[in-house]
C-alpha positions, -999 to +999 in steps of 0.1 A: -062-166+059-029-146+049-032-106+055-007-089+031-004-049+036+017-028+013+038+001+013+054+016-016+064+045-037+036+068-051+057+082-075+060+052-099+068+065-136+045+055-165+065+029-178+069+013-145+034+010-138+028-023-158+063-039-146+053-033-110+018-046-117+033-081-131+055-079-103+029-076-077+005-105-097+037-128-093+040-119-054+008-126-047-001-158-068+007-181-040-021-163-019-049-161-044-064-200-035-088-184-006-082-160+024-060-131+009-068-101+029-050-070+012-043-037+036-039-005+019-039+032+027-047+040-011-019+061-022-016+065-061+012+041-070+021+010-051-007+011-027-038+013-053-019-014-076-009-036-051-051-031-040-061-037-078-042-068-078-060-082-045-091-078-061-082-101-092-064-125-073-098-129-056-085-118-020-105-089-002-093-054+006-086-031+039-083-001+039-065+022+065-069+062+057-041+081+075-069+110+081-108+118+080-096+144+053-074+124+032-094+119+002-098+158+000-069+170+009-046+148-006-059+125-035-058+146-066-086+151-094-069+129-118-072+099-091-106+107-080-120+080-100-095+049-093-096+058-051-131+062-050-139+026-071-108+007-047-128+023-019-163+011-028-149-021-036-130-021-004-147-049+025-132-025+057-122+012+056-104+020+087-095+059+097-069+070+120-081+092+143-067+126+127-089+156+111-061+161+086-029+147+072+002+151+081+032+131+091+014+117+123-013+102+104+010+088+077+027+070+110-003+057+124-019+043+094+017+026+086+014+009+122-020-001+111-012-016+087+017-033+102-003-043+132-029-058+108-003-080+087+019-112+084+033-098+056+045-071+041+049-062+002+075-032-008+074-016-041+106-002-029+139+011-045+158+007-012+169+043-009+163+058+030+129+079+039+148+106+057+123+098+087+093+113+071+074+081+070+080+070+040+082+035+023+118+028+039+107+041+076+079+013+069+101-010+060+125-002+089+097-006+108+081-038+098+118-057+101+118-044+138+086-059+148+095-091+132+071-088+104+087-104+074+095-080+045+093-092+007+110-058-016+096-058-049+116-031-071+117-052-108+143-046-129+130-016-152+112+000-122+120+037-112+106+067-097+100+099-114 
């Protein structure tokens, strides 16, 4: 069994979306014979592709939700649909143990997911976090526990 979690940027631009996708398919090809177990937290962008793609690699999903609020608070109408269908589609849902979001929880479900994994997939540009738990702090992060680290930012990838 190989347990893959992801962190990445939410803010993927339109025309990145199917480059990243591709990306991610290619990444995780090696692990799609039996045992793939995806982590996620959900996030629009990275985290729901990189979820999609476990699913049809034929590998089972994780997911870690930073709060017990999260879906409310932060998942917008417009992503209703996709979080809800990765969520019923998900074999574990984990929460943290905060009522609502907010950097802590965005820490702790990043340890999570790190704790949970032998590897860890970034959809990352490689430009710093500014320490508010973002995809670099996660990165940072993984490299200091000794959890390897495989960047995917394909050419033609950006942020909006």
């Amino acid at each position: 069994m190989t347990r893959i979690g992801i962190t990445g940027h939410s803010n993927l631009s339109a025309d990145s979306v199917p480059i990243v996708r591709r990306a991610l398919a290619d990444a995780l090809a090696p692990y799609a014979d039996g045992g793939l177990v995806g982590l996620s937290c959900l996030a629009r962008g990275a985290d729901q592709l990189f979820a999609e793609m476990v699913l049809e690699a034929g590998g089972s999903l994780e997911v870690v939700l930073p709060s017990v609020d999260y879906r409310e608070a932060k998942v917008k109408p417009e992503n209703l649909e996709r979080f809800d269908g990765l969520l019923m589609r998900s074999a574990l849902v984990r929460y943290m143990p905060y009522r609502t979001a907010g950097r802590a929880a965005y820490e702790a479900a990043n340890e999570a997911v790190l704790g949970g994994t032998d590897l860890l997939f970034a959809v990352w540009d490689g430009q710093p976090s500014g320490g508010s738990g973002g995809t670099g702090d996660a990165v940072a992060a993984a490299r200091s526990r000794g959890v390897p680290v495989e960047v995917l930012w394909p050419v033609g990838a950006r942020r909006e």
